[in-house]
Structures are given as C-alpha cells and as structure tokens.
C-alpha positions in Angstrom: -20.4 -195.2 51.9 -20.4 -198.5 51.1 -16.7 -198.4 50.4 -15.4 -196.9 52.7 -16.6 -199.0 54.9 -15.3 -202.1 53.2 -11.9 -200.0 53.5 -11.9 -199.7 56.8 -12.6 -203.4 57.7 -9.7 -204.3 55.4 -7.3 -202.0 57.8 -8.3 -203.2 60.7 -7.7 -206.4 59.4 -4.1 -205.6 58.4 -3.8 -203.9 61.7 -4.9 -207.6 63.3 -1.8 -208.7 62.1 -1.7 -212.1 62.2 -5.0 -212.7 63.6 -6.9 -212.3 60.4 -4.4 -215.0 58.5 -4.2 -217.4 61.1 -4.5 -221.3 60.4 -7.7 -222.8 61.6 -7.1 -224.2 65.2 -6.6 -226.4 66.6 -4.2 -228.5 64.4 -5.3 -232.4 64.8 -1.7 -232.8 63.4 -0.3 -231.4 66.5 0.3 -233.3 69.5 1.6 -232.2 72.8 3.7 -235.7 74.1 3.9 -234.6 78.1 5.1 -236.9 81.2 3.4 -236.6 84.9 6.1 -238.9 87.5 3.6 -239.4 90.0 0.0 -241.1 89.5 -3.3 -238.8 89.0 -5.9 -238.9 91.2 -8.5 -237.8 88.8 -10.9 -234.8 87.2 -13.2 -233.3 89.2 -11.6 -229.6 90.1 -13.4 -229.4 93.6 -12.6 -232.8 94.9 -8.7 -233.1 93.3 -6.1 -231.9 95.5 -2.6 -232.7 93.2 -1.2 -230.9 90.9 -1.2 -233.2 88.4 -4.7 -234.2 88.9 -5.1 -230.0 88.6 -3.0 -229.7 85.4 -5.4 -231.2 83.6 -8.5 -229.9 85.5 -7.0 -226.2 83.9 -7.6 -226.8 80.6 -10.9 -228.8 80.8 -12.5 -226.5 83.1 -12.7 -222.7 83.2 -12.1 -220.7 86.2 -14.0 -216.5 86.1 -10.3 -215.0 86.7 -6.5 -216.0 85.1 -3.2 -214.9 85.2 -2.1 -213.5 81.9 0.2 -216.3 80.1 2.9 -214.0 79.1 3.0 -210.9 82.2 5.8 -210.7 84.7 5.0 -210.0 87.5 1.7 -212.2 86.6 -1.1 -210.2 85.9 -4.9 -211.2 86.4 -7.0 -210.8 83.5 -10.8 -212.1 83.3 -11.2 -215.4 82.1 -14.8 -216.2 81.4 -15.7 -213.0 83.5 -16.5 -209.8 81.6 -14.3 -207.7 83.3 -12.3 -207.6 87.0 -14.9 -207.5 89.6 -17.0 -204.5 90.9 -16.0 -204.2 94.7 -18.0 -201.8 97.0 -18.8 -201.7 100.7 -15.5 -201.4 101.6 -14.7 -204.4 99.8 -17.4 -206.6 101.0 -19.5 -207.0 98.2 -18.6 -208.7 94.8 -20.0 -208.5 91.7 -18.8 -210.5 88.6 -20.5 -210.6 85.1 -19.9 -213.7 83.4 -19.9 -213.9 79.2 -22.8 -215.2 77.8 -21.8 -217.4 74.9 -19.6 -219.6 76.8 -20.8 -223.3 76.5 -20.2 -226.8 77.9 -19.1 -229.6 76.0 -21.9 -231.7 74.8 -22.5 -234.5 76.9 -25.2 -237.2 77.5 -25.9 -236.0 80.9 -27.4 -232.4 78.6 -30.3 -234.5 77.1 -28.9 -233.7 73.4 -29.1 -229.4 74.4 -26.1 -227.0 74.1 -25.7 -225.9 77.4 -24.5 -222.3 78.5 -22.1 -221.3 81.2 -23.9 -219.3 83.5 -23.8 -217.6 86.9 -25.5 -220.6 88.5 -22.7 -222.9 87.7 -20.3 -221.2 89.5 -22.5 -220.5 92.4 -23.1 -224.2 93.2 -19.6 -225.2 91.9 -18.1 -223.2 95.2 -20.7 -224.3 97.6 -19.4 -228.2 96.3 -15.8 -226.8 97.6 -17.9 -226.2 101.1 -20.0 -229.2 101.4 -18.5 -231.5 104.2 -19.1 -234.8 102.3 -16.8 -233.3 99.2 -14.0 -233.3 101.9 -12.1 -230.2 99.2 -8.6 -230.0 99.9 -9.8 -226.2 98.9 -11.9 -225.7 101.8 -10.1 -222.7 103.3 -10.2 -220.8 100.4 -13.8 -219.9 101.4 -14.5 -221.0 104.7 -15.8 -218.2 106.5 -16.0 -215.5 103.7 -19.6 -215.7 102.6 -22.4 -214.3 105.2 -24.5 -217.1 105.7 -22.7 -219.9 104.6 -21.7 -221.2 108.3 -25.1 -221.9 108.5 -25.7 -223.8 105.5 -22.9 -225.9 106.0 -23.0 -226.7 110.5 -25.7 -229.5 110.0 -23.8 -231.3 107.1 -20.9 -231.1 109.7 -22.8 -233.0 111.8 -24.1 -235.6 109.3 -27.1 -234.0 107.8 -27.5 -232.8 103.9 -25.9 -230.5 102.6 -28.8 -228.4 100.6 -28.0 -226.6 97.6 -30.9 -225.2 96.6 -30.7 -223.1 99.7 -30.2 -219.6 99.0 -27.7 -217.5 101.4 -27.1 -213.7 101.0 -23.3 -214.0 100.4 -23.1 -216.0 97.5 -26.0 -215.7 94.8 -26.7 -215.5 91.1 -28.7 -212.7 91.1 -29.4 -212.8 87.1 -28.4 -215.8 84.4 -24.9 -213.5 84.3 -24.2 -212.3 87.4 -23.0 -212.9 90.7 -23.1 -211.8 93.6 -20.7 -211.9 96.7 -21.2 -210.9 100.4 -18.1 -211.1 102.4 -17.9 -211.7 106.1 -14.8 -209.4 105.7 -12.6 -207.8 103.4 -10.7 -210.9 101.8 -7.2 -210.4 100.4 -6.8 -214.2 98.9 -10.2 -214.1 97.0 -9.0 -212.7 93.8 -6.0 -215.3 93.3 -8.2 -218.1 94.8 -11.4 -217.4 92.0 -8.0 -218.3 89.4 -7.5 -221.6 91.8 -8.7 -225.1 89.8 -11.4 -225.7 92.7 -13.4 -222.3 91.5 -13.7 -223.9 88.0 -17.6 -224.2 87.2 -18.9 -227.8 86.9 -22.7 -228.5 85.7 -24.8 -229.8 88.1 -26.4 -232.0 85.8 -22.9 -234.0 85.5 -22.3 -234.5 89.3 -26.0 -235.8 89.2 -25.5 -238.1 86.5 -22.3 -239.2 87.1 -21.2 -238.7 90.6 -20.0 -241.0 93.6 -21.1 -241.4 97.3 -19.1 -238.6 97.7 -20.1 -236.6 95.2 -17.1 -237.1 93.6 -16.7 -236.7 89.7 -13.3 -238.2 88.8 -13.6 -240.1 85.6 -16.7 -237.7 83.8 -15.3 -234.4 83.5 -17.5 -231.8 81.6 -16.3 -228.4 81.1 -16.2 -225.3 79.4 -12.4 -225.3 78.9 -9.8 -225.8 75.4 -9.5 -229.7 76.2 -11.8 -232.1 76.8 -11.1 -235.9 78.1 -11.0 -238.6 75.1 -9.0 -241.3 77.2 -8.1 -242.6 80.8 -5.8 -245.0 81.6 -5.5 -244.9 85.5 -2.1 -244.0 86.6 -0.7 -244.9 83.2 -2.2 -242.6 80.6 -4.4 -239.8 80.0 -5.1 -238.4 76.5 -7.2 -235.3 75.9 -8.7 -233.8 72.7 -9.1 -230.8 71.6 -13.0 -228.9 73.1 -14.4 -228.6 68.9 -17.0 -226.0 70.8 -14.1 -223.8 72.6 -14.8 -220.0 72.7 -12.7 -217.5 70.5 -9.9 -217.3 72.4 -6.7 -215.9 71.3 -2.5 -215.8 72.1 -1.9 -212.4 74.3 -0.2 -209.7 73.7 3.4 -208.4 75.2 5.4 -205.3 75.7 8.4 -207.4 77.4 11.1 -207.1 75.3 11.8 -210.8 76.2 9.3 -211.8 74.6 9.1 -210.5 71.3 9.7 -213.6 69.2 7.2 -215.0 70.7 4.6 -212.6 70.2 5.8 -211.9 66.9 4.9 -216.0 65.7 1.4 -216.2 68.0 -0.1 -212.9 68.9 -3.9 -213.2 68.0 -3.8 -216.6 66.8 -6.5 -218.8 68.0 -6.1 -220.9 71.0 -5.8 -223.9 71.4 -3.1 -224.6 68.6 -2.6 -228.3 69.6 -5.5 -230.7 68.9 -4.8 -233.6 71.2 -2.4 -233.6 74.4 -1.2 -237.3 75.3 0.2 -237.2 79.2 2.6 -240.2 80.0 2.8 -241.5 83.8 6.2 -242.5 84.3 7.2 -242.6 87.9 10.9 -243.6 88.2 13.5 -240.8 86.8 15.8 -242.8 84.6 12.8 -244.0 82.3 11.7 -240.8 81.9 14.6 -238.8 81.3 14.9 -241.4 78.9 12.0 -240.7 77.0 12.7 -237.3 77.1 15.9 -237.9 75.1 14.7 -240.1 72.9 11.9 -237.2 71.9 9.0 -239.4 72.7 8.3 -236.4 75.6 7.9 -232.5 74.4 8.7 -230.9 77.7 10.0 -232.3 81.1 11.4 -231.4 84.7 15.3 -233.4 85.3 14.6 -235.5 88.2 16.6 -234.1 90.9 18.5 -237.3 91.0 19.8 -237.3 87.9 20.2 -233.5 86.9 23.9 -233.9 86.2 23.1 -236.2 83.2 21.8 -232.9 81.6 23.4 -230.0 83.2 26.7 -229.0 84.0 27.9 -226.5 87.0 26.5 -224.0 88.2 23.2 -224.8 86.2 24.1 -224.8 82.6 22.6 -227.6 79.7 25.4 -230.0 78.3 26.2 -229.2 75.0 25.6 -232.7 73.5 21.7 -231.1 74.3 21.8 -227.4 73.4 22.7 -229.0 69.7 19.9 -230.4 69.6 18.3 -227.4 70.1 16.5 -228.3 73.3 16.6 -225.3 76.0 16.4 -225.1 79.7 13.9 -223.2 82.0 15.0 -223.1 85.6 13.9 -221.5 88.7 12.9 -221.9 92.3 9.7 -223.6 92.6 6.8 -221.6 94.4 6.8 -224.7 96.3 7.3 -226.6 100.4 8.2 -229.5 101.1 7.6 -231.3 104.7 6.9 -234.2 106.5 3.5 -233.8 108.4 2.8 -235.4 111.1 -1.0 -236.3 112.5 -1.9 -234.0 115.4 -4.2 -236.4 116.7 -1.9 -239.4 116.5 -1.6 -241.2 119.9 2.0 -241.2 119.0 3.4 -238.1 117.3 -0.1 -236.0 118.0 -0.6 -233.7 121.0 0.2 -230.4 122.4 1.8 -231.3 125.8 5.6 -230.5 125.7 6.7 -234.1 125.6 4.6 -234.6 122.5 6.2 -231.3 121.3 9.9 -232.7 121.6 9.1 -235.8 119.7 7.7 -233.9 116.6 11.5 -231.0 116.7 13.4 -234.1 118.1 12.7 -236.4 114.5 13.1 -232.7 112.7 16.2 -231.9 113.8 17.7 -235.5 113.5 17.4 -235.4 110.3 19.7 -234.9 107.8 18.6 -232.1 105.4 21.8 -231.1 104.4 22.3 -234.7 102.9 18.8 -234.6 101.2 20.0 -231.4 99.3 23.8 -232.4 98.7 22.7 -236.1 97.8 19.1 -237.2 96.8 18.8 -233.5 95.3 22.1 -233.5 93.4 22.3 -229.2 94.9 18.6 -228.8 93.7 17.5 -227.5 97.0 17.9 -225.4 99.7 16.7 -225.7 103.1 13.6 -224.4 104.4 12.9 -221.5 106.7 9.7 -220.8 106.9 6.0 -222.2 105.7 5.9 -219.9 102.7 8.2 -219.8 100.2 9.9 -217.9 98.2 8.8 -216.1 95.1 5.2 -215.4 96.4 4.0 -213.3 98.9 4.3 -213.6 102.3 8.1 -214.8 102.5 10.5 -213.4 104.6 13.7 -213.4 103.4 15.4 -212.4 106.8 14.9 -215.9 108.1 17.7 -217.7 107.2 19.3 -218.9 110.5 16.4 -221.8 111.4 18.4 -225.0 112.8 17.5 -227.3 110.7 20.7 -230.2 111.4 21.4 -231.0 114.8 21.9 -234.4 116.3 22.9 -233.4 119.6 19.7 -231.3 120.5 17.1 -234.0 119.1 19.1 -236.4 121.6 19.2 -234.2 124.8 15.1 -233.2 123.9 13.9 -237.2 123.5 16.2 -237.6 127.2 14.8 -234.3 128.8 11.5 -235.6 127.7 11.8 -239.6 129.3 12.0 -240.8 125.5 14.7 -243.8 126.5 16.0 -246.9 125.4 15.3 -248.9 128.6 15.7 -252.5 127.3 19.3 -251.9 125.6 18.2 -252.7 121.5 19.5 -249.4 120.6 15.5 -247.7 120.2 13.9 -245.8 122.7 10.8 -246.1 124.3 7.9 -243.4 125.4 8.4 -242.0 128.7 6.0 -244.7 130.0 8.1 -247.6 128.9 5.6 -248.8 126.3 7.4 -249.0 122.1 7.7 -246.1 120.3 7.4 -247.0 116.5 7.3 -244.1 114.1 5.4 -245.0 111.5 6.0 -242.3 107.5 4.0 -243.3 104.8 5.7 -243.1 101.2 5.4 -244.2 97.8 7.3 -247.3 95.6 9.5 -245.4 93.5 12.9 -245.3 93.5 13.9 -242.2 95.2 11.2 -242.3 97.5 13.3 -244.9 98.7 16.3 -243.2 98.7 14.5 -240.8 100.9 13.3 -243.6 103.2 16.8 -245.1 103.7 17.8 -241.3 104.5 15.0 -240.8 107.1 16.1 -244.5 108.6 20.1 -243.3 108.9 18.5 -240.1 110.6 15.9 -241.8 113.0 18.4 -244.5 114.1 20.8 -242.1 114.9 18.9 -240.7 117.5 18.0 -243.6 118.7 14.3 -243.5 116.6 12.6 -246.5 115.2 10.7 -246.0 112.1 9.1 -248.0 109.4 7.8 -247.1 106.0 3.9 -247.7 105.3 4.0 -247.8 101.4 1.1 -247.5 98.7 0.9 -245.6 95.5 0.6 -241.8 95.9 -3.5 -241.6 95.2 -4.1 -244.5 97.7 -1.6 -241.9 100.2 -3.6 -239.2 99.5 -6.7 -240.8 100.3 -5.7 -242.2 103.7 -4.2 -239.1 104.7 -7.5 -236.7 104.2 -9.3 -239.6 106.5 -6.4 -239.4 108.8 -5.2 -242.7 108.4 -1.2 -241.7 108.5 0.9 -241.1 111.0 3.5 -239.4 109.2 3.4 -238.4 105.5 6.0 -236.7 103.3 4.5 -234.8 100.6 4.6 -231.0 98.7 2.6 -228.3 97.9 2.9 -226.0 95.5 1.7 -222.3 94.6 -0.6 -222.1 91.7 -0.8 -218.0 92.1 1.9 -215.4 93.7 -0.1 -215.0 96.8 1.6 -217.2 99.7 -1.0 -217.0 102.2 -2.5 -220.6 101.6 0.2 -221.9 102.5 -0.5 -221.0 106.4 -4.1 -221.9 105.4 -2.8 -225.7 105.1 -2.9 -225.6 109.3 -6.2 -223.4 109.4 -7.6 -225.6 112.4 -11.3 -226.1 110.9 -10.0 -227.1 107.6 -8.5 -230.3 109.7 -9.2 -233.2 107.2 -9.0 -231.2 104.2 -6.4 -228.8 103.2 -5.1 -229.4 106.9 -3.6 -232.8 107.1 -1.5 -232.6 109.9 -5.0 -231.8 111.3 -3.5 -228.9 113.8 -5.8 -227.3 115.7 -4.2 -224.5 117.7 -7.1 -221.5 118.7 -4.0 -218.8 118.3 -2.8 -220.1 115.3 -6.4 -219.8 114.2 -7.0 -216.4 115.8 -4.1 -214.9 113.9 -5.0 -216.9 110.7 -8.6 -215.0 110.6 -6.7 -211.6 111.5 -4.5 -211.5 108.3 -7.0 -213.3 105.6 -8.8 -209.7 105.9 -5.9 -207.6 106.3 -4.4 -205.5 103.9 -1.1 -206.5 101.6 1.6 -204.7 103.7 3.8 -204.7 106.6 1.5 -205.7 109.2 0.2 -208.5 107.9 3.4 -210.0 107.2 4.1 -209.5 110.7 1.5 -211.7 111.8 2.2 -214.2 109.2 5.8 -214.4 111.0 4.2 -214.9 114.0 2.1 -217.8 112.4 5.2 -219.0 110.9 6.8 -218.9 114.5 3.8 -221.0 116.0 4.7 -223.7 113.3 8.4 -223.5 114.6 7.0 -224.1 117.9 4.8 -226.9 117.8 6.0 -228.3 115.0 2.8 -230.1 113.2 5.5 -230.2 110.1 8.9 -231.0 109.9 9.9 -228.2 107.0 12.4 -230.0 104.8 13.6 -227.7 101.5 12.7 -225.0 98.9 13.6 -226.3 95.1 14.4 -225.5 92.5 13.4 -226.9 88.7 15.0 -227.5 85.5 12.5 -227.6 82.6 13.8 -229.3 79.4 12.0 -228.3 76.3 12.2 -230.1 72.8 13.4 -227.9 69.6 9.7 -228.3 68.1 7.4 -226.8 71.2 7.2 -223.7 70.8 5.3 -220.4 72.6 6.7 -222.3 75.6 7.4 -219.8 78.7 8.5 -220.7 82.4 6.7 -220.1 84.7 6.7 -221.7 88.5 2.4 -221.5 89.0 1.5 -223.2 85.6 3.7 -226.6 84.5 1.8 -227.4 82.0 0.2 -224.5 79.8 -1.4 -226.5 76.8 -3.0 -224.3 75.7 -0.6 -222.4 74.7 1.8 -224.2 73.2 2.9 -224.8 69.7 4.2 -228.1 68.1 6.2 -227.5 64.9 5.5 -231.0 63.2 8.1 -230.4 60.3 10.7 -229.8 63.3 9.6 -233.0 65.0 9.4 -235.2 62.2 13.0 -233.6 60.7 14.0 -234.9 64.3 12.9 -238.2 63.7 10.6 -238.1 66.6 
C-alpha cells in the first residue's frame, strides 16, 4: 500500500510539471528596474487616488477578488477569497469566505505576533473608504450599497466621529472568515470594485499606530501582499522587497494559444519571482526615454512627445531597437483625459446658462486637434464621451461630438455679455468686472507645452488664463479640498467595467472622486438608476443620457482617448499587456544572464 502510494505522489508530481522543480522564489538576484513620470502620493490603498500611488498599493496589499493575469477578456478569479461570492436575495446579499492562512507582514505595530488576515480586516478596511474624514477618492464605489451605512456615516458628515466599532446589518464579519453583505440594491459595479486598490485590507492596528489627522497611512504600509516597502524616497525613489511571509501563490495557467511560451517557462512556478522592485521617478520624457535605452529601466511607456524616437509609421519599433531584442506593447488606454472645472467656482462654477457657455465656450476654443497632431505626436484621438473605450459602457456610435470650433465659443461668450469692454483684447464677465481663468498644472516639460496650447486657444477667443503650478501630489491635494479652479488631469480604468467613470460626477461624492464637485439631482437620479441595473441595453441607454448631461453642462472639458506604447527590455520576461495593470510585478521575470550579457 505503501507504495503505491509513494507512486502516485510521484505522478502527480510529474503531472505538476514544472511546479514540483521550480527554483525557490523569490530570486534576491532579480530586480525589477521600473520608472513612474509623475510623483507618488503615497501607500495607503483607501486614501491614494493615483495610479502610481495604486501600482504599488497592488502588490503590498491584497484585495478578496482579481483579474486573472493571463485571460482575455479578463476573468475574475478569487484572490484571498475562497471562492466567487455566494449571491442570494435576488442579489442583495453577499457572502465571501476568506482563506485562513493568509498573514500580514510582521510589523512593530503587531506586538512581536503573526497576524492573520481575517474577515474583520476587510470589514473596517471599507468602512475607512466611507468615513468622511478619509476624504477616499473611492467613495462611490460604496456609497449607498450597504443597508445601514447612511446612518453610520450622516453625523461624521456633519463633523462628529466616525464609529467603527458600530455594527450595521449590510456589511459584517459574521465569523473570523466570513463576510457578510447587505445591499441596498442589486449592485452591478461591486464585483470589479472588491478587485479596486481601495478594497485592499489594512490592519487596524497600523492606522492606530501609525496614522495622520486624517487617518491617513501614507509612509507605513502593512499588508498581506508579494512586496512589502523597504525604502521611500518622496517623489524620487521607492524600492520594495520581496513579502519573505507571502502565501503559496503560483503563475496561472492558459489555453490561449498566444500564450503558450509563456506558460510553457512559468506555469506553477512560485510567485513572486523577483526579490526586490526599484521604481525611478523621472518626470520629464527625454531623461527617461534615456534611461530606458541605456537599460538602466526594465519596462517603460514612450512619452507621447517623443514616440517617433522609437517607432516608425503606422506604429512599428525602429529596427536599431527590435535588435536589441526589446518589443513593443501598444493599445488604447482604458483611460479619459479632461480639464475639470470647479462647479462651485464663482467663476467657471454654476448652473445658470451664462455660466454654462463659459465652461463649452473654453471647450470648444480649444485646439484638440493640435494636442493630438502635436504634443501627442498621433497618440490620441479625440474624446466622445465620459467612458472610454475598451470597457463597458462606451458607445461607439458617438463619433460626431464638436470638439474644435472657434467661431461658436466666440458667438456663446457674446450671446452670453462675456466682452472685451476696455479694448486689451480679454473679455470681461457680463457685469464688467475681470474674468481671469485660472488651470492648475504641473512643472514638467510638456505640461508646459500643454499650457502654451491652452494660452494660443484661450487668447483666441478672447480668454485670459494663467497657469497656477505645483507638483502633481501638492495638485491633487488642493483639488480634493477644492482649492482649483480648473485642473487637467486623467483617470484611468483599473477593471473593464466603465461605469465609474460617470461615478467621477456622482453629486454626493463631491470632494472625493467628484472633483469638478457637480451636483446635478438628474444626473444623480439616473446615476442610482443604472448602478443597480442589469449589464444590457437599457442601461447603456441611460448611461448615454448621463453622458448627454455631461455634454450639456459641461463640468469637464473632454479632451482625448490614448493610446500607449510599452517598451520592454530583452531580459523581462512573463511580461503581458494589458491596459488595467501597468505594472504587474509580480509576475514578471528578470533573466539576469540576459541583462548582465547586455551590459546592463
């Protein structure tokens, strides 16, 4: 008996293919060299609202739900959750099971005890994404879905505390395991949003130890994730080290016949492979392409100004760099970018028809086409809508939006009394008093290429503007307290649902997710009408009607769709595009024979 059982271990060992002969991982050897070119704003997965901030949240914090690494269309696949959740009551009620096992990374702020991941974490981890004082550019994902949280969070609206020991029926840990989830409605978005860096589980212990008057836990970041933080240069470096008490987690698997050399090198071997990622900040273009080139980055997006140092037309890799072996990933980024402006700016803020012509006369003064034929070097397209495309939600049939036109912008500021009554060339506000436009931006060098292009626009309609400029965190700050007038910026999709990006003018997440800060009670109406609908016609029906609001009042001025060109180096390998994850560490492989052949 014995025997045979010692046979059949050793068959399902050579049936485990490369799992049972796999290196021990991580490799300290093996370091990812990766470039961020705009500043962080720090670690703490419910406060952080950029997605470089984000990047790194992913892989020190673990969210219940993921989308598989290698699956097209993405797939979700349970994370630190058991299995997909159990929905009932007409898909009211939630239940997920989390793994027992699962640990944090040992930390002072433990008392010297390994500490497990458990329901509880996650439970006060997304009430931290509700709590006013957080201020979570995540807020929408869960405003209104749990029954009784309304009521836990109205008298921290108003300046009370927020109390987290306070139990409320629709979000609970009902064992050490389990938890348990009582929707207001049926919510389409919660399944992407649970994969979402803001439902990561923190410890409570760490905020307590370590947090700010905010409750802000940027510079201490404790998870259960592959990576854990070993070094934090502000807005120069960041340097993270493999998480020595990671799980047993291991490379997927793939039918795709595209990627069978991949799965053929990794399948089954223990993740991470990498034992020490080392992120660059390098905001200007030139410098970085540079370091890309010269090998001292593994992996990096062409700036848009100076793709045609690496590509040739259509969209091709110069051959000085394919013999190098480095290879190109391109597609359109599940991403918007706009110009917002504050709704409850004396200025550029209101709903009254006057205010409404400022906001479409500065959009359609300016010069998009030039942004995508110039600053964008043809990587761009112009925006139609809120949502973009490759996610859900975007409707292809809106392609005739006027998004160029001069003439119009001027006959709207004249209809509206916006005229130059003192003869300098800039026009006033209908009551004679200056009208100063006032975008905030950062120092680099295209930002101010971008600046001098909204300039030329504004001053062609007779607009004066001027440029309030800080570095992108300090932006970012000022515009969640409403500080900014006017703020260009992006947001991207880190799932294939496109709903959130209507969410981002969700009137009660004003001074959150919704910068602009636009409250509009039909926008609002139809916003709670399709988070509960079904995926299907209908609901996109009233997300074009949504979209059409957006046209109307115009709280954003819609700028372009991108695209991006990924450059890998010869030695990464396991590397595989994908718009919703830029930077999938843990996955990668560095080939340090390759690198050091390379002289790099």
């Amino acid at each position: 008996m014995r025997s045979s059982i010692r046979a059949r271990a050793a068959v399902a060992l050579l049936a485990a293919g490369v799992a049972a002969t796999a290196p021990a991982q991580p490799d300290p050897a093996k370091v990812i060299r990766a470039v961020f070119p705009t500043a962080e704003t720090g670690f703490d997965p419910q406060a952080a609202g950029d997605i470089y901030s984000n990047a790194v949240n992913r892989v020190i914090f673990d969210t219940p739900y993921r989308y598989d690494y290698l699956a097209r269309p993405h797939r979700l696949v349970p994370n630190t959750a058991v299995a997909l959740p159990e929905v009932t009551e007409g898909g009211k009620v939630w239940t997920i099971r989390i793994r027992p096992g699962i640990h944090f990374a040992d930390d002072p702020a433990f008392k010297g005890q390994k500490r497990e991941l458990t329901a509880h974490d996650y439970v006060y981890s997304w009430k931290r994404v509700m709590d006013p004082r957080m201020r979570s550019n995540s807020m929408q994902m869960f405003d209104g879905r749990f029954e009784g949280m309304d009521e836990l969070v109205a008298p921290a609206r108003e300046g009370g505390r927020f109390d987290y020991d306070r139990a409320i029926a629709g979000l609970q840990a009902i064992d050490r395991y389990t938890i348990r989830m009582r929707l207001n409605f049926p919510d389409t978005e919660l399944m992407s949003n649970l994969t979402t860096a803001a439902a990561s589980a923190v410890a409570r212990e760490v905020v307590e130890a370590y947090g700010d008057a905010s409750g802000w836990v940027m510079a201490n970041p404790v998870g259960t994730g592959p990576f854990r933080l070993k070094e934090w240069r502000r807005g120069q470096k960041i340097v993270l080290e493999a998480n020595p008490g990671f799980r047993d987690e291991r490379f997927p698997d793939s039918a795709d016949p595209a990627d069978r050399a991949i799965v053929a090198k990794y399948r089954g071997r223990r993740l991470p492979f990498a034992g020490r990622v080392e992120i660059s900040i390098i905001e200007e273009g030139n410098p970085r392409l540079l370091a890309f080139e010269q090998g001292e980055i593994d992996y990096a997006a062409a700036p848009v100004d100076l793709v045609w140092n690496v590509l040739d037309p259509p969209a091709k890799l110069k051959p000085r760099l394919a013999r190098r072996g480095i290879t190109l990933a391109r597609g359109v980024q599940p991403a918007i970018t706009y110009t917002y402006f504050n709704m409850e700016d004396p200025v550029v803020g209101g709903y009254t028809p006057d205010k409404v012509a400022l906001r479409r006369a500065f959009s359609l003064a300016y010069n998009v086409d030039e942004e995508v034929r110039v600053i964008r070097q043809g990587q761009a397209f112009p925006a139609t809508q809120v949502v973009p495309p490759t996610v859900s939600g975007h409707d292809p049939s809106l392609v005739s939006r006027k998004v160029y036109d001069p003439p119009s912008a001027k006959a709207l500021l004249d209809r509206f009394g916006y005229r130059d009554r003192d003869g300098d060339g800039f026009r006033e506000l209908p009551d004679g008093s200056p009208l100063v436009l006032k975008l905030a931006s950062a120092p680099s060098a295209i930002d101010r290429q971008f600046d001098e292009l909204r300039k030329r626009s504004a001053d062609a309609v007779g607009l004066r503007i001027e440029f309030v400029k800080q570095k992108w965190p300090d932006l970012l700050k000022a515009a969640r307290l409403g500080q900014l007038q006017m703020f260009t910026l992006g947001n991207i999709a880190t799932t294939p649902e496109g709903f959130g990006f209507l969410g981002l003018l969700y009137g009660p997440s004003s001074g959150f997710s919704n910068l602009a800060r636009f409250r509009l009670p039909e926008y609002d109406r139809l916003y709670e009408q399709a988070r509960s609908m079904p995926f299907g016609p209908e609901r996109e029906r009233v997300m074009q009607r949504m979209n059409g609001l957006v046209t109307a009042y115009a709280p954003w001025n819609i700028t372009v769709f991108r695209y991006e060109n990924v450059l890998v180096q010869p030695w990464i390998g396991a590397f595989k595009y994908s718009g919703y994850t830029q930077h999938p560490w843990q996955y990668l492989d560095v080939d340090v024979a390759k690198r050091h052949a390379a002289g790099k």
